[in-house]
C-alpha positions as CSV (number, residue, x, y, z in Angstrom):
1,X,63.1,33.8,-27.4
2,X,61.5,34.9,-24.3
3,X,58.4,34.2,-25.2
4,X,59.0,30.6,-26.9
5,X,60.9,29.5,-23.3
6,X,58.0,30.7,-21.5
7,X,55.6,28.8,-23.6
8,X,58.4,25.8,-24.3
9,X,57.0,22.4,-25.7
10,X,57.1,20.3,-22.7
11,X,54.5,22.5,-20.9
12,X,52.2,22.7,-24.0
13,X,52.4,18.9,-24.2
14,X,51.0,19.1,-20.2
15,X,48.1,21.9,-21.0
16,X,47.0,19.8,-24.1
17,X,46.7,16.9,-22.0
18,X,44.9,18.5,-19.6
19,X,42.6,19.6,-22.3
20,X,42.2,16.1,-23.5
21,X,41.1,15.1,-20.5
22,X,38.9,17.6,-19.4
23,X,37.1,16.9,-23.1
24,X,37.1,13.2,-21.9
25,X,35.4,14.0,-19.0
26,X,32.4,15.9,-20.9
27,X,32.4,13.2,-23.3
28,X,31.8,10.9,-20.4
29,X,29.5,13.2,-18.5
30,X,27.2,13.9,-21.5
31,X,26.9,10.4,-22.4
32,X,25.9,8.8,-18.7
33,X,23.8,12.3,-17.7
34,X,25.9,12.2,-14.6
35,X,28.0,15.0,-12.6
36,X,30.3,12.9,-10.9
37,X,31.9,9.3,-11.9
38,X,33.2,8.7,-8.8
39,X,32.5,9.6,-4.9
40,X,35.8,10.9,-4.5
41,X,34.7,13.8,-7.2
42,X,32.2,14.7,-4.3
43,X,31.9,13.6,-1.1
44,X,29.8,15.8,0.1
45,X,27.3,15.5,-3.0
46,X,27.6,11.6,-2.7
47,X,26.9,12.2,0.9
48,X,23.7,13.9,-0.4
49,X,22.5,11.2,-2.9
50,X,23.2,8.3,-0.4
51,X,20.6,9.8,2.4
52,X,18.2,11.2,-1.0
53,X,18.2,7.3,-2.2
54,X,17.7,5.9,1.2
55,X,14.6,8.1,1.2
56,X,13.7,7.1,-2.2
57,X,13.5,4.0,-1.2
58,X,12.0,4.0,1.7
59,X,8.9,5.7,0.4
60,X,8.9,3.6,-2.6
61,X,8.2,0.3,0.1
62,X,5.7,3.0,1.8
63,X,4.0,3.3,-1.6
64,X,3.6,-0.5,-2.0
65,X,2.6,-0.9,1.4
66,X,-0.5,1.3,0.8
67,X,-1.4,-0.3,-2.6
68,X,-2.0,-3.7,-1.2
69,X,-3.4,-2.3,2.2
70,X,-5.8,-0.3,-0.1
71,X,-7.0,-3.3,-2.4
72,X,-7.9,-4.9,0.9
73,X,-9.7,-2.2,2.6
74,X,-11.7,-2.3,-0.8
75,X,-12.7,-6.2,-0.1
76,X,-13.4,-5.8,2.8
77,X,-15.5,-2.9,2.3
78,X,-17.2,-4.8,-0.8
79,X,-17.5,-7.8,1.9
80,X,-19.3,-5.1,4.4
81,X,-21.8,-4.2,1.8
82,X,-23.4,-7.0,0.7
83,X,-23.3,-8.7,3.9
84,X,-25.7,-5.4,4.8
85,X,-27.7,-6.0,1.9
86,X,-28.3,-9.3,3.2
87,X,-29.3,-8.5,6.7
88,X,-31.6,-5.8,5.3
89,X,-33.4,-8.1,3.7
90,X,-33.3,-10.3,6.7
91,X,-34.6,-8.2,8.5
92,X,-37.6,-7.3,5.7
93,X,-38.3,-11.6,5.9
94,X,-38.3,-11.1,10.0
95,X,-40.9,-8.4,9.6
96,X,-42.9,-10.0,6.6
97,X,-42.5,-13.7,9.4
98,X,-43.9,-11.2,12.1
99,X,-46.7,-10.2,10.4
100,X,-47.9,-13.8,8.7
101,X,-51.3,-14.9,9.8
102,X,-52.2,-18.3,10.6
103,X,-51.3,-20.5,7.5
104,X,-47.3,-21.3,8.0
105,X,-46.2,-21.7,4.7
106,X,-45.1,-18.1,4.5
107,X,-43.5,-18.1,7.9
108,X,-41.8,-21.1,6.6
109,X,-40.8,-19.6,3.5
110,X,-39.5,-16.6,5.3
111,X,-37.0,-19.1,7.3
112,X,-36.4,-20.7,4.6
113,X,-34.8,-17.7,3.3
114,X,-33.1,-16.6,5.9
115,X,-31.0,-19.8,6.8
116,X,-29.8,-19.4,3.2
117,X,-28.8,-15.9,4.1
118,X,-27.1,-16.4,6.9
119,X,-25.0,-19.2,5.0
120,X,-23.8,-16.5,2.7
121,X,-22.8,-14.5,5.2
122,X,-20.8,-17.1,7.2
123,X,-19.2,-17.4,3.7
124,X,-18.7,-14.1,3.6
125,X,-17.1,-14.1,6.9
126,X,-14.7,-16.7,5.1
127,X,-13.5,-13.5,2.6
128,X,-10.0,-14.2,1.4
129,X,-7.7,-11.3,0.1
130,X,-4.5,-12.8,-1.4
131,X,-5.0,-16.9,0.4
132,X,-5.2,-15.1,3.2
133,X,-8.5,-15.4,5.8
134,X,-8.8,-11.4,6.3
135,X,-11.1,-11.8,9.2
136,X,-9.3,-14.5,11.4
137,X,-6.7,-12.5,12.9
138,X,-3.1,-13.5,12.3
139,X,-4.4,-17.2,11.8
140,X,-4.8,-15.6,7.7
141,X,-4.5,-19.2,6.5
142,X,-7.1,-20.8,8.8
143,X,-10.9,-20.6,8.0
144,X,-12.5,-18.6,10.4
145,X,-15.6,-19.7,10.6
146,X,-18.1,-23.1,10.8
147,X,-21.5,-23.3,10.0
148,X,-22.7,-26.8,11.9
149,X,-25.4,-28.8,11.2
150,X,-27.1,-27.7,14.4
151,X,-26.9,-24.0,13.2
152,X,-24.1,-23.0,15.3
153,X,-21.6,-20.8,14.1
154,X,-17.6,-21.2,15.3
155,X,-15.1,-19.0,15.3
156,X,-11.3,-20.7,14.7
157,X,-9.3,-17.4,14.2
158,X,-7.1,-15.3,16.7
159,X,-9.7,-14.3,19.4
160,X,-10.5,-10.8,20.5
161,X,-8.5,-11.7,24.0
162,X,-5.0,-12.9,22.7
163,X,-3.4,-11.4,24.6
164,X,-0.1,-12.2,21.4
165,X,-3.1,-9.6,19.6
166,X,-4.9,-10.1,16.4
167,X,-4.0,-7.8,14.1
168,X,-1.5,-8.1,11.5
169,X,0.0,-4.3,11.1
170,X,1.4,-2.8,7.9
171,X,3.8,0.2,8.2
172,X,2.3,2.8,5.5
173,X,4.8,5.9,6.3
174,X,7.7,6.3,9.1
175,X,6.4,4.9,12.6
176,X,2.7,5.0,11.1
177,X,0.9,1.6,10.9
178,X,-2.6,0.7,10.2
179,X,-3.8,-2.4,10.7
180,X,-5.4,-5.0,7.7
181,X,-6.8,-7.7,9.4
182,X,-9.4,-8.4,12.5
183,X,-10.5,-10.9,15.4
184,X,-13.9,-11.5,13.1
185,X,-15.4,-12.9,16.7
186,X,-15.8,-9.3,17.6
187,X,-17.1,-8.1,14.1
188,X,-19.9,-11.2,13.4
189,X,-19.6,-12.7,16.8
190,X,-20.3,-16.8,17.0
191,X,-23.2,-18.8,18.0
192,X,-24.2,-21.4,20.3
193,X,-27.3,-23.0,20.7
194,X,-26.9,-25.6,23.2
195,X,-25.2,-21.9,25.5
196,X,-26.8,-18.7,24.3
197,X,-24.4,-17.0,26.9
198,X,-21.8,-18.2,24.9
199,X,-23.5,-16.4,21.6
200,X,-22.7,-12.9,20.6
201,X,-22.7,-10.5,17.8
202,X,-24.5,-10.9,14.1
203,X,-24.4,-14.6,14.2
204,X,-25.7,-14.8,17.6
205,X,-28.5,-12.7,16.7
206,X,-29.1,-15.3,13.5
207,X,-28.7,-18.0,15.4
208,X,-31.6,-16.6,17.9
209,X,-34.2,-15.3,14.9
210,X,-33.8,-19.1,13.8
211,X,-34.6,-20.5,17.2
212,X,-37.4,-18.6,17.4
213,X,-39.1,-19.6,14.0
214,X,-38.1,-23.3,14.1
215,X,-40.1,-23.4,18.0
216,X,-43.2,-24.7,17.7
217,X,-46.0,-23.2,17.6
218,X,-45.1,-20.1,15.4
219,X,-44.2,-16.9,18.0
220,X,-45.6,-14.0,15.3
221,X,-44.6,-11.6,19.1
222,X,-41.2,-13.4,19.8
223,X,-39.9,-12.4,16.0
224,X,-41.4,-9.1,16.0
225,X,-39.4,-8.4,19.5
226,X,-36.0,-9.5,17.8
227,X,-36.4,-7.1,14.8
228,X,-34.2,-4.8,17.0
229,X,-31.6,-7.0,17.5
230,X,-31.4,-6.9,13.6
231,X,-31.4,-3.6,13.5
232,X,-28.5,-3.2,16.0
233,X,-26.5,-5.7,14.0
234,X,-26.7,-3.6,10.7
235,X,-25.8,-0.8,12.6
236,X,-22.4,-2.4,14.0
237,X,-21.5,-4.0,10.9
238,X,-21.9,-0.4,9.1
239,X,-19.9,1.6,11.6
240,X,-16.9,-1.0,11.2
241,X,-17.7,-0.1,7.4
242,X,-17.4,3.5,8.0
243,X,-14.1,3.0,9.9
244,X,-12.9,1.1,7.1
245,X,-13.9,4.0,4.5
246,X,-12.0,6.1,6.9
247,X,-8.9,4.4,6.9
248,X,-9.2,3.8,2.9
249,X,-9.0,7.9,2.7
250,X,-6.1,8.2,5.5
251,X,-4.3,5.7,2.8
252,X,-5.2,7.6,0.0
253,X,-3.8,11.1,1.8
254,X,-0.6,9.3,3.0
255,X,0.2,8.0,-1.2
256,X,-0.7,11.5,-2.1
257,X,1.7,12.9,0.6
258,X,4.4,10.4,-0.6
259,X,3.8,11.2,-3.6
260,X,4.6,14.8,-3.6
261,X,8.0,14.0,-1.2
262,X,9.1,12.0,-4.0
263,X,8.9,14.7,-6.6
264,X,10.7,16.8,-4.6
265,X,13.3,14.5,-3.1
266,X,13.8,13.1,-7.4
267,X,14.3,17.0,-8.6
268,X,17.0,17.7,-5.6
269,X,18.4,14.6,-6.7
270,X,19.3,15.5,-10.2
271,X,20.5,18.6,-9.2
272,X,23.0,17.1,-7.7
273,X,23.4,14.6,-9.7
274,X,22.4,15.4,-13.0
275,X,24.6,17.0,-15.7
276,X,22.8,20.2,-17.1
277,X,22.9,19.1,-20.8
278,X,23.2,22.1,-22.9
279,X,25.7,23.5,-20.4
280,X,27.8,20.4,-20.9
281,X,27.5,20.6,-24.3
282,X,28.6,24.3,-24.5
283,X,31.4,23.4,-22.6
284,X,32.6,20.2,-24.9
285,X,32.7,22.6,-27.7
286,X,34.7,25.9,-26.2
287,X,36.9,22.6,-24.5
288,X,37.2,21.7,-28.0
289,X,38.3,24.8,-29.9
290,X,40.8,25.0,-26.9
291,X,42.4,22.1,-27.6
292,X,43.0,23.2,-31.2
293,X,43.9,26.1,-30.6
294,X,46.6,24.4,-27.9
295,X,47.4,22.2,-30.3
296,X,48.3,24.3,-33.4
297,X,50.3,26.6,-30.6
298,X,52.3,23.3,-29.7
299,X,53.0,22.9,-33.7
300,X,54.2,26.2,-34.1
301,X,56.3,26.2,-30.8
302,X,57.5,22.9,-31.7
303,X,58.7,23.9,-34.9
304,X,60.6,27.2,-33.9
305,X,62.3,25.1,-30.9
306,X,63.8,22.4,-33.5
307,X,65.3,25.4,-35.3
308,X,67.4,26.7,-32.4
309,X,69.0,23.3,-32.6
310,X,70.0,23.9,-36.4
C-alpha cells in the first residue's frame, strides 16, 4: 500500500504528461531542425543568433557590393586596353607620318587614320557600365564627353576640382570603400584648339598630333617631336590600368576573406541553433519507451487503486 500511495494515479497522470510533451517537443524539433521554438527557451542563445544574423547579413550586402564593383573594374579595364591598343598604333601612324617623304598621300592616309582613332577613343571614353557614364564622375547619367566638328574634345562630367568630389564610393567590408567611378578630365584630359592652355591629357595630345598634320606644309620634324607626348599618354593611361588591376585583386581578397567569415560565423550558427539529428532521434525513442512504460505503470496503478474502493 505504501508503494501504490507513493506512486498514486494522479501523479502518474502528471509524469505521463510530462512525457507527452517532452515527445512533442522532439517531434517538433526533429521536424523544423531547430533547438529552440521560442527566444524565451534561450535568451542567451537568441542573443547569439541575433548578432551571428546581423553579421550574416551584413557580409552578404559586402558580397554583392564586390560583385558589381568587380564586373566594373573588369570594363573598365577592358576599356583601358583597347584604348592602348589604339594609341599604340597611333603612335606607329605618327612615326610611319614622320618618316613619309615628299608625296602626301601617306601622310594623309596616316591622319586619316588617326582621326578615326581618336573617335573611338572619345567613344570609349563614353563607356557605360549598367546606364551609367563610368568616367563622368557622379554625373553617371550624363555623357562625358564631345567630339566637335572643329576636333575639340569636351568634358561634361564632375570635374577633377569639385570640390562636392567625383567619385561615387562603394562600401566593400566594414568602414572599407573603394571607389568605382572617376573625373575622366584627369584620365583623357579635353581639348581646345582655339586655347591649347586650356588642353590637357590624351585628348590634348590628339588634338595637337592633328594640328600638326592638317598645317600646311607637312612638318615631317614637328610629328616626329610629338611622338613623346604619345608615348607619355600610353604610359598614364596604363598606370591608371595597373591601379585598376590592383584594386580588382584587393576585391578579390576582401570576397575571399568574407567568404571564409561566413563559413565560420554559418557553422557557429547551427551549433546553436541546430538540432543534432541523430541525438534527437535517440532521444524521441528512449522518450518514447518511457512513456509506455509510464503508461502501462499508470494501468496497473490504476487498476489496484479502483480495488481499494471495492
Amino acid at each position: 500500500m505504501a508503494i501504490v500511495s507513493s506512486y498514486s494515479p494522479s501523479s502518474m497522470l502528471t509524469t505521463i504528461t510530462t512525457q507527452q510533451n517532452n515527445l512533442y517537443d522532439l517531434y517538433n524539433k526533429i521536424n523544423s531542425g531547430q533547438k529552440y521554438t521560442n527566444i524565451s527557451d534561450n535568451p542567451l542563445a537568441a542573443a547569439d543568433l541575433i548578432k551571428i544574423n546581423k553579421q550574416l547579413s551584413e557580409i552578404g550586402a559586402y558580397v554583392d557590393n564586390i560583385d558589381r564593383a568587380t564586373t566594373q573594374i573588369n570594363a573598365q579595364e577592358e576599356t583601358f586596353s583597347t584604348i592602348v591598343e589604339k594609341m599604340q598604333r597611333i603612335y606607329e601612324l605618327a612615326v610611319q607620318a614622320a618618316n613619309t617623304p615628299s608625296g602626301e598621300d601617306g601622310f594623309k592616309a596616316c591622319l586619316s587614320e588617326i582621326k578615326q582613332l581618336k573617335e573611338n577613343i572619345v567613344d570609349l571614353a563614353n563607356t557605360q557600365y549598367d546606364g551609367k557614364y563610368i568616367f563622368a564622375g557622379t554625373n553617371v547619367t550624363t555623357k562625358p564627353f564631345e567630339l566637335g566638328d572643329d576636333g575639340s574634345v569636351t568634358y561634361s562630367g564632375t570635374p577633377e576640382n569639385n570640390t562636392a568630389g567625383y567619385e561615387r564610393r562603394i562600401e566593400i567590408s566594414d568602414g572599407v570603400y573603394i571607389e568605382l567611378n572617376s573625373a575622366g578630365d584627369t584620365i583623357f584630359g579635353t581639348y581646345d584648339p582655339n586655347d591649347p592652355a586650356k588642353s590637357s591629357g590624351l585628348f590634348g595630345v590628339l588634338g595637337e598630333l592633328e594640328e600638326i598634320m592638317t598645317t600646311e606644309p607637312m612638318d615631317n620634324q614637328a610629328v616626329s617631336e610629338h611622338l613623346g607626348n604619345i608615348e607619355a599618354s600610353i604610359k598614364h593611361i596604363s598606370e591608371i590600368q595597373s591601379e585598376h588591376s590592383t584594386t580588382a585583386s584587393k576585391l578579390t581578397m576582401t570576397k575571399e576573406l568574407l567568404e571564409s567569415n561566413e563559413l565560420t560565423l554559418e557553422s557557429r550558427k547551427a551549433e546553436i541553433s541546430e538540432v543534432d539529428l541523430p541525438s534527437a532521434i535517440s532521444q524521441l525513442v528512449q522518450q518514447n519507451y518511457a512513456l509506455q512504460a509510464s503508461m502501462q505503470a499508470y494501468s496497473i496503478i490504476s487498476n489496484q487503486s479502483l480495488l481499494d474502493y471495492i
